[in-house]
C-alpha positions as CSV (number, residue, x, y, z in Angstrom):
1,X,-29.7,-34.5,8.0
2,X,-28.3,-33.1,4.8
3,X,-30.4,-30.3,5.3
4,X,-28.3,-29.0,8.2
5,X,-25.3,-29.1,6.4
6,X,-26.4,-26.9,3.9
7,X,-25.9,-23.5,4.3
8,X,-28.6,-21.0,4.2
9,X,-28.3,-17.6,1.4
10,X,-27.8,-15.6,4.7
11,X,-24.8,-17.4,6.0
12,X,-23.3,-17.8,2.1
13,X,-23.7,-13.7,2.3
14,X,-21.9,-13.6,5.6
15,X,-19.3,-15.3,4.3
16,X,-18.6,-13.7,1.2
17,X,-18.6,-10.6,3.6
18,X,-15.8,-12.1,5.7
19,X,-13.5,-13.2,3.0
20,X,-14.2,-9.4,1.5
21,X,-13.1,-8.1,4.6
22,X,-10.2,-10.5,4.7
23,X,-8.9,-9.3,1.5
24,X,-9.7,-5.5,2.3
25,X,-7.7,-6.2,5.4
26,X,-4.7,-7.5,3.3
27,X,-4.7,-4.9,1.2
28,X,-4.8,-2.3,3.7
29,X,-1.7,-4.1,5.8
30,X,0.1,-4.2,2.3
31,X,-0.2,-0.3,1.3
32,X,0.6,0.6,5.2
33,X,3.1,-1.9,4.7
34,X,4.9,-0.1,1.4
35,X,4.6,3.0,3.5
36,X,5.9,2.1,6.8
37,X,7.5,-1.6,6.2
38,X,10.6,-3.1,5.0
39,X,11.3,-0.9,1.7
40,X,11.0,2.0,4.1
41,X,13.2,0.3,6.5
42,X,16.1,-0.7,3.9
43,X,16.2,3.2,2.2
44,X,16.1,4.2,5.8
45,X,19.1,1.7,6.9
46,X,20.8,3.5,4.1
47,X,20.2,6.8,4.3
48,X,21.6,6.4,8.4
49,X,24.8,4.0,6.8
50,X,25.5,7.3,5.0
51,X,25.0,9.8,7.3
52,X,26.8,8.4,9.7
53,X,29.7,7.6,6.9
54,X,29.8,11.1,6.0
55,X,30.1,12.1,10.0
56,X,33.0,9.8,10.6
57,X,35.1,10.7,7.6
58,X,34.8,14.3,8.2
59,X,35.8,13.4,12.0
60,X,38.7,11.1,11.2
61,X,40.0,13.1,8.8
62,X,39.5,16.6,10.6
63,X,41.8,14.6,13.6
64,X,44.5,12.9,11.2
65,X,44.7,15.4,8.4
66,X,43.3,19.0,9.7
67,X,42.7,19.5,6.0
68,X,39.3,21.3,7.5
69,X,39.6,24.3,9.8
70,X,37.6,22.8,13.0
71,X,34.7,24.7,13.2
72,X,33.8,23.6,9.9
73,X,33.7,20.3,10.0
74,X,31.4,20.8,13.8
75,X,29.3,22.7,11.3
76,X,28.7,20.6,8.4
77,X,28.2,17.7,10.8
78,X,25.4,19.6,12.8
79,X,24.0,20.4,9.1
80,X,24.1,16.5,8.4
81,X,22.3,15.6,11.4
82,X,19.7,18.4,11.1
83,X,19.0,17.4,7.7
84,X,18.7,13.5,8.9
85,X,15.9,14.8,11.9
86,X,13.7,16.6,9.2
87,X,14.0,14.2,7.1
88,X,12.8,11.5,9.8
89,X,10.3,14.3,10.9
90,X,8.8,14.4,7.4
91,X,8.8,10.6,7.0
92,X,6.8,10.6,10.4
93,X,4.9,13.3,9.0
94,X,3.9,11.3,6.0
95,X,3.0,7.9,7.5
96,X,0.6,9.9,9.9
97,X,-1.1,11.5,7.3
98,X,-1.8,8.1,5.6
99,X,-3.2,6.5,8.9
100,X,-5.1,10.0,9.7
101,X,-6.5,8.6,5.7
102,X,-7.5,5.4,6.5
103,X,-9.5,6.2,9.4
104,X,-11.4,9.3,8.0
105,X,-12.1,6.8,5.3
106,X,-13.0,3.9,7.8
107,X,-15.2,7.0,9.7
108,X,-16.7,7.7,7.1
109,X,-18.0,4.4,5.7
110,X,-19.3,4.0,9.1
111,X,-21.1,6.9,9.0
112,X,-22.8,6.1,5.4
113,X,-23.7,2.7,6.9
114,X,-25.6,4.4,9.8
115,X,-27.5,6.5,7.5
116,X,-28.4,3.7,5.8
117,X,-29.3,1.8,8.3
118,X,-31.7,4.6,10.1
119,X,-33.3,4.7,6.5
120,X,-34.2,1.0,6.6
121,X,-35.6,1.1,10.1
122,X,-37.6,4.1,9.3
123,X,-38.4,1.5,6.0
124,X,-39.5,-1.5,8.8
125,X,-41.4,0.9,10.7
126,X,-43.6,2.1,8.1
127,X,-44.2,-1.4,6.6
128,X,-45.5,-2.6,9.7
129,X,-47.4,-0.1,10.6
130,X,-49.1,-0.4,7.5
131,X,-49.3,-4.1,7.6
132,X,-51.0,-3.5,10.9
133,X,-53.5,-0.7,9.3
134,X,-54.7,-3.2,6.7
135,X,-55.1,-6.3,8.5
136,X,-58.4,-7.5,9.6
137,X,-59.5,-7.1,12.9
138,X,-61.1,-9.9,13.5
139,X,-59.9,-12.9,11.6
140,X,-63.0,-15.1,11.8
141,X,-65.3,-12.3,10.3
142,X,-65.2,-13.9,6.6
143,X,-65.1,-17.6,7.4
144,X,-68.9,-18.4,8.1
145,X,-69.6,-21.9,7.4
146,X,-72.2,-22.1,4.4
């Protein structure tokens, strides 16, 4: 009975594999995280909150005070929000690179473990042909009784 409950080398390896894979896993979700997650959103919510600060005052005072000829302030507002787009163009730019990262690095890991595991079949193939090569053809040849 207590022999079922004990696990075997091959299921230990298994899973020491999965919890690796669990903590790769975290990590991964962690750095995408720090890239894409709530730092990203917070400087993001800030950088709009000022934008968008920076938009209204030039509109409330260009309609109370007229301190700016018109034109100028339709200009520097069109600047503001052009420089907000490519900055969310490069920010877009940047988390795809990272994710473009990840999976040439998944892809290639895959790859490596292909190779690797063509090798070893090619390994199993020539073993047992070999083992077939030297084993006797008929068991019973050396076992006459005396």
């Amino acid at each position: 009975m207590e022999k079922e409950h004990t696990l075997s080398d091959r299921e230990r390896e298994l899973l020491e594999e999965i919890h690796e894979f669990n903590r790769e896993r975290d990590r991964i979700r962690k750095v995408i995280g720090e890239i894409g997650g709530t730092r990203y959103s917070r400087r993001d919510t800030i950088i709009n909150v000022a934008f968008l600060t920076i938009i209204l005052l030039l509109f409330v005072s260009e309609v109370l005070t007229m301190w700016l000829p018109t034109f100028i302030s339709i200009e520097v507002g069109i600047l503001l929000v052009s420089i907000k787009i490519i900055w969310m163009i490069h920010a877009q730019q940047k988390y795809n690179h990272f994710v473009f990262w990840v999976l040439n690095s998944i892809e290639f890991r895959q790859n490596d473990m292909a190779m690797k595991l063509r090798s070893i079949e090619k390994k199993l193939e020539t073993l047992s042909i070999e083992t077939k090569e030297n084993a006797p053809s008929d068991p019973h040849l050396g076992n006459t009784p005396p």
